[in-house]
N, C-alpha and C positions, 0 to 999 in steps of 0.2 A: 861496833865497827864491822862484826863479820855480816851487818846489812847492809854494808855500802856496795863491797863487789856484786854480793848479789843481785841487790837493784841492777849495780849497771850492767850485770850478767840479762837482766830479766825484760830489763830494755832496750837491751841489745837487740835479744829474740824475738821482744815486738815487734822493733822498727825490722827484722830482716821476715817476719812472716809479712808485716803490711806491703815491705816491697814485692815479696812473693807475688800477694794478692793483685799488688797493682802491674805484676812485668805479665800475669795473668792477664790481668783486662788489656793491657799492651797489646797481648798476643790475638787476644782476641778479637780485638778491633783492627788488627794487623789483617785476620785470615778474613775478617768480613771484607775488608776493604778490597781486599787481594782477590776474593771469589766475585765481588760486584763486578771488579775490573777487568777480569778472564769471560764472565758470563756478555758484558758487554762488548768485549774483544769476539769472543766466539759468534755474538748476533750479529754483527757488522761485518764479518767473511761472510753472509750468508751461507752457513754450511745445513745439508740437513743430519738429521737422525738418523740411524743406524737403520733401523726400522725400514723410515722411509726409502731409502739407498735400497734394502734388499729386495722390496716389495717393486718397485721399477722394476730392479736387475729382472725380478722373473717376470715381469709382464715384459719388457724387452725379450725375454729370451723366447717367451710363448708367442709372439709376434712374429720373432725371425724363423721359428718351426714352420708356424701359420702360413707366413711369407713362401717359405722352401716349399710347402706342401700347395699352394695354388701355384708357384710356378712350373712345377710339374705337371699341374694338371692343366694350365694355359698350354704349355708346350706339346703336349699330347692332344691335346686340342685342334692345336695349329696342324699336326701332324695327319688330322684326318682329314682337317677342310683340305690338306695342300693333296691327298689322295684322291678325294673328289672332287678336284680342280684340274688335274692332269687333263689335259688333252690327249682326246683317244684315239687311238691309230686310225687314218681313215680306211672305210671300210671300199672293198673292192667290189667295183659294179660289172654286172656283166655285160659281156662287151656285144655287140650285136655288129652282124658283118655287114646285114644289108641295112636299107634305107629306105624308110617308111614316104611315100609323098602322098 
């Protein structure tokens, strides 16, 4: 008789490791299922990579330097053709009292 408890002690233990085993494969198939469905959520926002975002940001930002830096030098530009555009004072002739015929 003292191998009846046991047994059902022994059986007990199996059937709660098999469940272990199986709330395991549950789980497991839970996070695959869950990671497919986050990865195809994340491709359909079209978002990019972190990578990708930073490497923009500084070609945008070398651009807008780039940018700042020729329009200073278009404007200094402008600034010398509009020097050499001035109309210049006219020049005084001398005056002659008589008259040639």
């Amino acid at each position: 008789m003292n191998q009846g408890p046991n047994r059902l002690f022994d059986e007990f233990a199996k059937l709660m490791t098999d469940a272990a085993g199986a709330a395991q494969g549950v789980k497991r198939e839970a996070e695959t299922a869950f990671r497919a469905q986050a990865e195809k959520f994340l491709s359909d926002m079209d978002l990019v990579k972190r990578d990708d975002f930073e490497a923009v940001r500084e070609m945008a930002a070398n651009a807008r330097s780039e940018s700042e830096s020729l329009k200073s030098q278009v404007e200094a530009l402008e600034k010398r053709i509009l020097a050499l555009e001035k109309p210049k004072a006219p020049r005084k002739r001398a005056s002659s009292t008589g008259s040639k015929r």
